[in-house]
N, C-alpha and C positions, 0 to 999 in steps of 0.2 A: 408607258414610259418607264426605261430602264434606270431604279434607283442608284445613285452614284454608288452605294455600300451594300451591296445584298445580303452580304453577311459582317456582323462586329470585327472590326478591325481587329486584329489578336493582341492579346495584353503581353508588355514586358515581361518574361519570368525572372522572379526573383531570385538573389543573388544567392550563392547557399554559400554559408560560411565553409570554408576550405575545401568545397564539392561534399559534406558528411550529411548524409539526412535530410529530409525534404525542408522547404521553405516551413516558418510556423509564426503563426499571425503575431503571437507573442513577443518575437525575435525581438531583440533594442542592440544587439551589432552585429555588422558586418561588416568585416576586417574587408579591404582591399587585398587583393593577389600581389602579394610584395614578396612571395618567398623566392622567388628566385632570383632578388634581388637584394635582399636582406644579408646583413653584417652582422656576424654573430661574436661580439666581444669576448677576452679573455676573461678568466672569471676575476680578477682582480679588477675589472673595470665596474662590475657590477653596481659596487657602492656607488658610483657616479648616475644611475639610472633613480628614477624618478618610481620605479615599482617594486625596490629590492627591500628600503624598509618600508614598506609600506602598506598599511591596508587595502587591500584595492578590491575597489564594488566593482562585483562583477556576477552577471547573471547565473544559473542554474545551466539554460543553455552552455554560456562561454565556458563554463570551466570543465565540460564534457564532451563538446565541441570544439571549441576554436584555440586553451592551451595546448599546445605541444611540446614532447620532450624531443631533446636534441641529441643524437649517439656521442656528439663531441664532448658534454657535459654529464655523461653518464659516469662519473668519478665522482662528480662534484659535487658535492652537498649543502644544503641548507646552513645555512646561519645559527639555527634551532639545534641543527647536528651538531656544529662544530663547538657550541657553548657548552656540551657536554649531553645534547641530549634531553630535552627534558625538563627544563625548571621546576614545573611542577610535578615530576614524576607522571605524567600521563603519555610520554608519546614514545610506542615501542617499534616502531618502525622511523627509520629515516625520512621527513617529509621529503613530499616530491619536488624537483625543482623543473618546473615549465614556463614555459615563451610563449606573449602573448607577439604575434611577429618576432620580434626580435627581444623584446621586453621579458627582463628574467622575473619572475614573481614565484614568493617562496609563502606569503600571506595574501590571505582572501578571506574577504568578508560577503556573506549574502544575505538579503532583503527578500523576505516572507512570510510568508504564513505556516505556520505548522499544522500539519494534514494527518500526520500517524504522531503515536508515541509510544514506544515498546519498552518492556523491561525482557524479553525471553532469554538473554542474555546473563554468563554470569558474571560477566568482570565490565559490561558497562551498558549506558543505557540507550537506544538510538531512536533519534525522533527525523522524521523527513520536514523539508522545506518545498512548498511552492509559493516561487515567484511570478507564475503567468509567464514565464518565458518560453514554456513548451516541454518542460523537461524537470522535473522536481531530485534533492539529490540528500542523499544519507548524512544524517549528521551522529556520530558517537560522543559518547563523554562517559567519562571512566567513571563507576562506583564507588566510592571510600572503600579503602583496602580492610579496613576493620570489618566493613558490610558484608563484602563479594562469598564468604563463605556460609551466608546467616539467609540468604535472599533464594526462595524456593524459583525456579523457572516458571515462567507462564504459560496458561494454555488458551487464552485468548485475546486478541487487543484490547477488547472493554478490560479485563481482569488487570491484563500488562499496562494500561494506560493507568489505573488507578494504584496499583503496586508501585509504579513509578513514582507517580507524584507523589504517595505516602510515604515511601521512601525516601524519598529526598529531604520532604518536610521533617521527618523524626530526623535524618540528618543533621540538616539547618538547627535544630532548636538543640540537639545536643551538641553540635558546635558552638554555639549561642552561650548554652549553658558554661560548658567548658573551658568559653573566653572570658564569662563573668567570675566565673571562682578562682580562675589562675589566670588574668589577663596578659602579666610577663613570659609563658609559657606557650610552646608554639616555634613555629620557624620566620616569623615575623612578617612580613610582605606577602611571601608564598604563600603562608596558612591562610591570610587574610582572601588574597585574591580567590585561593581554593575554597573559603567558605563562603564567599560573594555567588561562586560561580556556583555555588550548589543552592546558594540560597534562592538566585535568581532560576535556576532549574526548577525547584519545588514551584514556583508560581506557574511554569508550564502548565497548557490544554489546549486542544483542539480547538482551532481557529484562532492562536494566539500569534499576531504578528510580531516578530519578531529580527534582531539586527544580530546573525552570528558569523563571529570570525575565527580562525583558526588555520591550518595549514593542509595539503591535500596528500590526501594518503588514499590506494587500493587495496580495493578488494575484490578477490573472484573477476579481476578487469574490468573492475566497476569504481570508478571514482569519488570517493566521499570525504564529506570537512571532518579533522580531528579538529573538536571545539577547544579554543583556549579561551574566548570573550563569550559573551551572550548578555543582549540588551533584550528589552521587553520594549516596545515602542508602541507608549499610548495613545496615540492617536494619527490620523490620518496625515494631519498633517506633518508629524516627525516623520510618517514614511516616504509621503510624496518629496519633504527636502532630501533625502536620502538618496533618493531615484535621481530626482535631478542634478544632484552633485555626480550621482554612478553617470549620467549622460553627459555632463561637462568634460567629466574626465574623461570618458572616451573620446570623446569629438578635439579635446585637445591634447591629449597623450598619447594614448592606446589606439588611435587610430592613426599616426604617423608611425614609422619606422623609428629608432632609438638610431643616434646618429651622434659620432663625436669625434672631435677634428682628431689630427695630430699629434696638436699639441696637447690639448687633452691626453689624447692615449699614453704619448712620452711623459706626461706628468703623474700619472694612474699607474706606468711602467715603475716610473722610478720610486716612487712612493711604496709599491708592493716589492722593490727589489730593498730597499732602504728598512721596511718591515723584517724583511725575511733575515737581515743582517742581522737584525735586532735580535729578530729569533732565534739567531746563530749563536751572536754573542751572549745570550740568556743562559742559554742548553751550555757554553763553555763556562760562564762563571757558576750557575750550577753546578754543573761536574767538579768542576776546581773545587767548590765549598764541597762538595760531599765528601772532594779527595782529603781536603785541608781534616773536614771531620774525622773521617775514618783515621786518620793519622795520629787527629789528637787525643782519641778514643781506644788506639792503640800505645801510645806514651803513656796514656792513664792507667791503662790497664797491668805495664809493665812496673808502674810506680806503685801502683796496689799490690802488686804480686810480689817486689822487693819488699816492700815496710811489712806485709805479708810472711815473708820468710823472715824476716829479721826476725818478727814477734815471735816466730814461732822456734828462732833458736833459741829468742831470750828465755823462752817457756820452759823448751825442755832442757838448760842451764839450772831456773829455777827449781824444777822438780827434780832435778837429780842433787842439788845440792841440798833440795828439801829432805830427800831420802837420805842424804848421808848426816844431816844432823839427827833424822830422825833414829836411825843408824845409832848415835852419838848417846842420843839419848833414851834410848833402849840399852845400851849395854851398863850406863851410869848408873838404870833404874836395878837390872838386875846384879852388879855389884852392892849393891844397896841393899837390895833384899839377899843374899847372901850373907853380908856380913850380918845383917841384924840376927838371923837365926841362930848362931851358937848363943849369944847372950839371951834368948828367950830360951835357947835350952837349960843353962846354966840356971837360971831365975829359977824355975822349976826343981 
């Protein structure tokens, strides 16, 4: 008797995030095929999106795979750019700006475990992240600029894993120090956050789980986090909440298309055109004040350069009439002596 199934039925094959790279057991998204249906808003609309300020948990995989940059936004920059760059002095390249579908995201945070920690570097330090997503990914953080010249290179990850952390640690404690003796001293928030961030660095090691956010920058065409946060998450359970907030939000954000009416758009229109006005009228009272200055800068200048001249005719007034009394009384002196000499001849 011929068995209904002689051979296993063939399994589904799994969905592969945007056709990149095989299926991997780790995965936690896969984006549906919406791109050739996807509306890619102007960048003024950004700020209306639910991932522009925002942290957004996102795998090891997702942010190697499944972000994409868009040729229509290759102008465009970050948030982090356009504040000047840098708050903290750490980010020397423009972060990247990519779409998760249509979703702009300029901040990402990832949930893992730390697997390497290198110091071989001289201007910062980098430690890798794995999340069990299939894919683990580079994470830097810049050295104390006072350090970067004092710090020999490594020659092997034991050596560099321990250079690290001792470094950081003599860090932390002479920051530490340096807030206790001159606590008013410092750049106030900044220095705080940058001593936080190094402090929570020095507690780094192998096999430490950990919560880092920061913005996404390349290298060599390799994708990695420029750290600005880093959390230590003690236990199981702050990472399991962690996970399940990053799968919340996917199944209700990051897995729809970003989508906004009209009116929306006409109201996100007028508000970046109403902005740009501003900005107009900024750069004109500006100017105006700088012309007003230089104006009044050069009236002042013309008023010091008169009272200037004056003093200086009244000067040389004085000194010539100082010479002509002197003049005066030179001549009275030697009439004087003059006359006295016949009568001292005479005496004689």
């Amino acid at each position: 008797m011929q068995r209904p199934y002689p051979h296993p039925p063939p399994q589904p094959e799994l969905q592969r995030p945007h056709g990149i790279g095989p299926s991997t057991a780790g995965q936690t998204t896969t984006p549906a095929d919406h791109d050739t249906h996807l509306t890619f808003y102007p960048a003024y609309a950004f700020k209306a999106s639910a991932t522009w300020s925002k942290w957004v948990k996102l795998t090891c995989l997702d942010i190697h795979t499944v972000l994409k940059r868009h040729e229509k936004y290759s102008q465009v920059t970050t948030s982090l750019a356009v504040e000047g760059s840098n708050p903290q002095g750490r980010q020397n390249d423009p972060p990247l700006l990519l779409f998760y579908l249509n979703h702009p995201i300029q901040f990402v945070q990832v949930i893992g475990v730390v697997v390497a920690l290198e110091d071989f570097f001289e201007k910062f330090w980098l430690f890798k992240i794995d999340d069990s997503s299939g894919a683990i990914i580079d994470v830097t953080c810049p050295k104390p600029e006072k350090k970067q010249a004092e710090l020999p290179a490594g020659s092997s990850n034991i050596a560099g894993t321990k250079r690290a952390t001792d470094t950081a640690k003599k860090s932390d404690a002479r920051s530490k120090s340096n807030t206790k003796s001159n606590p008013n001293s410092g750049d106030g928030e900044e220095a705080s956050e940058e001593e936080q961030l190094q402090h929570t660095f020095s507690l780094l090691d192998i096999g430490t789980t950990v919560q880092a956010k920061g913005t996404i920058a390349t290298f060599r065409s390799t994708r990695q986090l420029s750290l600005l946060r880093l959390n230590i998450l003690p236990t199981t359970t702050h990472e399991m909440a962690l996970i399940a907030s990053r799968t919340q939000f996917l199944s209700s954000t990051l897995s729809r298309p970003w989508v906004l009416t009209w009116e929306e758009q006409r109201k996100l229109r007028d508000e970046a055109q109403h902005e740009r006005d501003e900005d107009i009228e900024r750069a004109k009272r500006r100017k105006t004040r700088e012309v007003k200055r230089r104006e009044r800068e050069e009236r002042h200048r013309q008023v010091i350069e008169k009272e200037y001249g004056m003093e200086e005719t009244d000067r040389q007034r004085a000194g010539e009439e100082a010479r002509a009394w002197g003049a005066v009384l030179n001549g009275d002196r030697r009439k004087r002596i003059k006359m006295s000499d016949p009568i001292e001849e005479g005496s004689h």
